[in-house]
N, C-alpha and C positions, 0 to 999 in steps of 0.2 A: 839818543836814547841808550840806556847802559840795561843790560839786563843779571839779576843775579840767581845764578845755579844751583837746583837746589839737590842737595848731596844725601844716598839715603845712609842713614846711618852706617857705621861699618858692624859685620857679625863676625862673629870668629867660629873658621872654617874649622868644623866637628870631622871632616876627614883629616886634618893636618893634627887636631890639638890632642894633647897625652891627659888620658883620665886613671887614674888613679882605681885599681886594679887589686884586690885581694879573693883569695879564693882559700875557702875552709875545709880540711878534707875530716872528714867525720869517720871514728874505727865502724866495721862491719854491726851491725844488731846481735847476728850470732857467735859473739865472742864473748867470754864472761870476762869480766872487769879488765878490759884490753888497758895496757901502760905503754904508750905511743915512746918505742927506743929509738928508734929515728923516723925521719922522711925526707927522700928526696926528690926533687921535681926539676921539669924547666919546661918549657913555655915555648911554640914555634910558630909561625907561621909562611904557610908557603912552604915549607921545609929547610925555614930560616929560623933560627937561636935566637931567644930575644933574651934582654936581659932579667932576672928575678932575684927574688930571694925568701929564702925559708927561716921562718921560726915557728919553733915546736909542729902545730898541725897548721899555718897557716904559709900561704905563699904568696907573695908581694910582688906588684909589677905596675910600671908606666906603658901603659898600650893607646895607639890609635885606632882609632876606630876598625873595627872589623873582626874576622873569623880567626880563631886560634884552637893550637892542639896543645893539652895537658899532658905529660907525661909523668906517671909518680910511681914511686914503690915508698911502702910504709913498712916500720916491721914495728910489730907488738909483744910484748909478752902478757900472758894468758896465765889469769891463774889457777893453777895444779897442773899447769904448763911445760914440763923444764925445757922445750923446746920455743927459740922464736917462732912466731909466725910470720910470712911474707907473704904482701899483698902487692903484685903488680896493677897499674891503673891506667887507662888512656881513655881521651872522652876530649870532645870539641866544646868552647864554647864563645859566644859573641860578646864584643866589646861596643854599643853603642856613641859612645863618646860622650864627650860634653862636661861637667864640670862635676864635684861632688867624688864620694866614693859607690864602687859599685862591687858587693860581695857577691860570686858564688859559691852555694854550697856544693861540696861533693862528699856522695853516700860511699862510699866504700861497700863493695858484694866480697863475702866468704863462705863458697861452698865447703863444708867438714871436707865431702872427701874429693877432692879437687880433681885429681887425675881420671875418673869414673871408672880407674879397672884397680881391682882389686877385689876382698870380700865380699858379698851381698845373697843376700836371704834372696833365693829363686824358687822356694816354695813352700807355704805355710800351712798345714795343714790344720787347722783345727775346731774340725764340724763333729769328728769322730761318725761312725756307722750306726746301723742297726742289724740287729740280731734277727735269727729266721721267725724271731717273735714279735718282729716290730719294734722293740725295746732301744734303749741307748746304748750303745757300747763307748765307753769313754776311755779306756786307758792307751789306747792306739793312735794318739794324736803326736804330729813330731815335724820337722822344721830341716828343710834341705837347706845348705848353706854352699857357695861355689866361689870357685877362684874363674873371677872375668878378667885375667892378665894372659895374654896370650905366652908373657915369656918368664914372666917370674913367679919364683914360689911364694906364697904366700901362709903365713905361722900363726895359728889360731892361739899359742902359748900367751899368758897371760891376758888374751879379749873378755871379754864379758859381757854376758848376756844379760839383757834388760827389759823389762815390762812397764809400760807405762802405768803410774796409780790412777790416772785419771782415765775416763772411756771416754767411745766420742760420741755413743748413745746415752749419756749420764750425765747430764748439766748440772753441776753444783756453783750455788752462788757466792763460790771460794771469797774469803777473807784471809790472808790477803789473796787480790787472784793472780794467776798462777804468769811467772814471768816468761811465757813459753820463746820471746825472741830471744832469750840468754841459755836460759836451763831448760833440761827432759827432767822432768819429775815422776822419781820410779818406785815401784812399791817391794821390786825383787830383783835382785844383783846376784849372779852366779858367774863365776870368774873359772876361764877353760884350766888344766892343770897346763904343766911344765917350764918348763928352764928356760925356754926361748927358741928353741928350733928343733921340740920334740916332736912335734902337731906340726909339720908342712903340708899345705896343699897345692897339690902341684896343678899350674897353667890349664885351667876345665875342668880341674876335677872338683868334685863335691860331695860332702862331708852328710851323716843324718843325724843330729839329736833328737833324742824321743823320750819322751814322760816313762814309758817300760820298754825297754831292751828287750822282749819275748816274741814268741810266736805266736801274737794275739789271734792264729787260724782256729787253735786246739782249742777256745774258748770262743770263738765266732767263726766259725769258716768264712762270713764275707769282709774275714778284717785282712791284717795287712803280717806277715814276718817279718818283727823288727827286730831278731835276734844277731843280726850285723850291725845295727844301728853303732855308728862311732863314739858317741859321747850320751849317756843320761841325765837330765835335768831333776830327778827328783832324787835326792843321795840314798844309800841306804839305812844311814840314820832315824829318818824320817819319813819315810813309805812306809807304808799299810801293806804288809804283803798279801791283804787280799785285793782290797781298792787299787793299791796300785805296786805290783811287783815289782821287785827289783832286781836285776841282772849283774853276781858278783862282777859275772868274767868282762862287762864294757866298763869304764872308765866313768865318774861320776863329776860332773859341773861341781866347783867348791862353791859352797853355798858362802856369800858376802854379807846380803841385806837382805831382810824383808822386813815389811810392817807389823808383822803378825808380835804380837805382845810376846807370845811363848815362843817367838823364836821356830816357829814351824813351817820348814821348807816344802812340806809335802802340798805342792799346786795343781792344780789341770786349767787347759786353756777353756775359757769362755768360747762355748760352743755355738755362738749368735756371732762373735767377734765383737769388737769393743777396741778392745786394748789395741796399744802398740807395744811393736818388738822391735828393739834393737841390739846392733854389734854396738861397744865402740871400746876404743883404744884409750886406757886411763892414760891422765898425764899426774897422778899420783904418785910419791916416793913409797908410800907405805899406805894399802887398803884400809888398815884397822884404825892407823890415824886420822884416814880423810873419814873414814866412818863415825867417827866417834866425837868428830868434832861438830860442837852444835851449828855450826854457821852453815854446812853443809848438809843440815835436814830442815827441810818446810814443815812448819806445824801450820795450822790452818781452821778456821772455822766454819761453819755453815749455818743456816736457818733453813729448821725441815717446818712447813706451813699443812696440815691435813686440814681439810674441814675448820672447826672451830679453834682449833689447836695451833699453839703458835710458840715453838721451843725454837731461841735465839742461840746462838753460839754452840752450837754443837760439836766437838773437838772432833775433827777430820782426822784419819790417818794419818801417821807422821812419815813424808817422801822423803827419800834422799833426790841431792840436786845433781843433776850430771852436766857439765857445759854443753851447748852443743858442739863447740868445737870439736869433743872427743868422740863423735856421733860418726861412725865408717858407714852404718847403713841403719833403715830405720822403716819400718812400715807401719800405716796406722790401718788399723781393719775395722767395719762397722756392716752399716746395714745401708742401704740406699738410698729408703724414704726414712731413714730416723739417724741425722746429722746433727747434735746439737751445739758442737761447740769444738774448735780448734783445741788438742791436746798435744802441739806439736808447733814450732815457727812451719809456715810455710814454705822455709828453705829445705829446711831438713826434708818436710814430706808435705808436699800442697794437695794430694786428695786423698784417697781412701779405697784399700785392696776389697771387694766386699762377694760373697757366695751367693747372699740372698736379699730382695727389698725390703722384708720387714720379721721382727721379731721373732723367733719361733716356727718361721714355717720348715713347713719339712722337706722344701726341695732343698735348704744347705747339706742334708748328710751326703756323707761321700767326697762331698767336694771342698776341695782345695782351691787356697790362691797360687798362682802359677808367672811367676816372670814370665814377658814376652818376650820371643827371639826374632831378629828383623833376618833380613834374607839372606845376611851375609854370616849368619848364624851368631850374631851377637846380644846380649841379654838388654833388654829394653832398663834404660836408667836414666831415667829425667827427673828423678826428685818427686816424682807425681805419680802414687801407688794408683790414681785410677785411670791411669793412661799405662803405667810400665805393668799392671798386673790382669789377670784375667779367670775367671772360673772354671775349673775343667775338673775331671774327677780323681782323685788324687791317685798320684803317677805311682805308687806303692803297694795299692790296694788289689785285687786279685782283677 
């Protein structure tokens, strides 16, 4: 009797065989039109060098099956940029095996202000008071600004101050809508004065601008004397010297941008909140040319619907665009229960500084948004205005 064997076919060992291996590294969302200048990477496992290779944003490699570490740095340039940006990158990922190609992608993360010490708005003040008559008192509102670097100084020369044109209690059904993971779209640009290292602020200290530089007591005794105040936001140009006085002897914010058709800087902050405010550091050669050029203002339409009524394209404010790259710090302020719609990437700012839950009421007067300090007396900065900020009654005020 002869007997014949039966053989099971052969597979091919997915821990031994090399599968074909690319992985795509993608620029950050908050860059404006990033230009990938290099990238480099290599590939390890174990704390073993394997072999790769790079072209433009993609890296190529023959792997066996199993756990691997990425390692990259990219640099981009940014435009109104004149500096590169560098993004270091590390991040694990697995190689299954077997036959065919197998793509990962990688997101690239860029936080604007990467190092988290430096400038940031530590207290916003702008609910403004009332009078022994009950009444509004509005010219008293104004914005603490602080150096979180324990050893270096810090030069307010050439930053600028910015207001969001959009609120986050104001849903418009923007056409186009609004690119918030690239750009801040702002309705007022006020640019600090000097040379470059006339304005330092030294390691804790912090700076006040305020809408009037006065001793708004002689006019409400439960207001605030902001006759030291550092810097004014509304020029003398354009103030009302009754609505809103103006102080020759402090220094005045050089007005840039606003929407206003006539060109009129004279503002007060929304006393509900709404808006955001930000620093940030232009990467502009020349203000007037980034201004002026249209590719750098959002025109935009809407549709207002009342009742029967149904008016289509309604020309919206004209923003200017700001990267967010250029974003040092950024706060979005609202209301609690009336959230309607992101005016900001969530890098920049994922929640919302806020005094009061709803419209109008009248427990916001007095009160201030306020940075939190943790134990080791450092200012709370996670990107998240409703976690780094908190209500208390504003630090100025008698």
């Amino acid at each position: 009797m002869s007997f014949t064997a039966c053989q099971k076919p052969q597979q091919e060992d997915l821990h031994d065989s090399l599968q074909e291996v690319k992985i795509v590294v993608h620029a950050p969302s908050t860059l404006s039109q990033p230009t990938l200048l290099a990238l480099e990477a290599s590939i390890a496992k174990d704390e073993k060098g394997m072999e790769c290779s790079v072209a433009g944003n993609e890296v190529s490699a023959r792997l066996a099956r199993g756990q691997y570490t990425l390692t990259a740095k990219a640099t981009y340039k940014v435009e109104g940029n004149p500096n590169p940006i560098v993004i270091p990158h590390s991040s694990t990922f697995e190689v299954l095996g077997g036959k065919g190609l197998a793509q990962h992608d990688i997101h690239l993360v860029y936080t604007p202000q990467d190092d988290k010490k430096g400038l940031l708005f530590c207290e916003i003040f702008f609910t403004g008071t009332l009078n022994s008559d009950k009444k509004q008192y509005n010219d008293d509102k104004y914005i603490i600004i602080a150096n979180s670097s324990l050893t270096t100084p810090q030069y307010l020369d050439g930053l600028v101050f910015v207001r969001s044109g959009h609120m986050s209690d104001l849903k418009y059904n923007a056409k186009p809508k609004p690119d918030i993971e690239n750009t801040l779209l702002v309705d007022l640009a006020l640019q600090f004065p000097g040379q470059g290292t006339d304005h330092p602020v030294r390691p804790g200290e912090r700076i006040v601008i305020c809408q009037s530089a006065i001793n708004h007591k002689t006019a409400n005794p439960n207001s605030a004397d902001l006759s030291t105040a550092d810097f004014e936001w509304v020029d003398s140009k354009s103030a009302s010297p009754h609505d809103m006085p103006n102080n020759p002897a402090v220094p005045d914010l050089l007005p840039l941008y606003t929407d206003d058709s006539e060109g009129d800087f004279g503002w007060s902050m929304n006393n509900n909140g709404g808006h955001g405010y930000g620093l940030i550091r232009p990467g502009w050669t020349d203000a007037a040319s980034y201004i002026n050029n249209p590719a750098n203002i959002q025109r935009w339409t809407f549709d207002v619907v009342s009742g029967p009524n149904h008016l289509p394209n309604v020309p919206g404010d004209p923003y200017l665009k700001i990267p967010n790259g250029w974003i040092v710090d950024f706060v979005t302020t609202g209301l609690r229960n009336d959230k309607e719609w992101e005016i900001v990437s969530p890098l920049v700012d994922a929640g919302m500084a806020c005094v009061a839950d709803n419209h109008n009421s009248d427990s916001r007067y007095f009160l201030a948004v306020k940075r939190k300090v943790n134990g080791k007396g450092e200012w709370a900065d996670t990107n998240n205005s409703s976690d780094d900020f908190e209500a208390v009654k504003a630090t100025l005020l008698p």
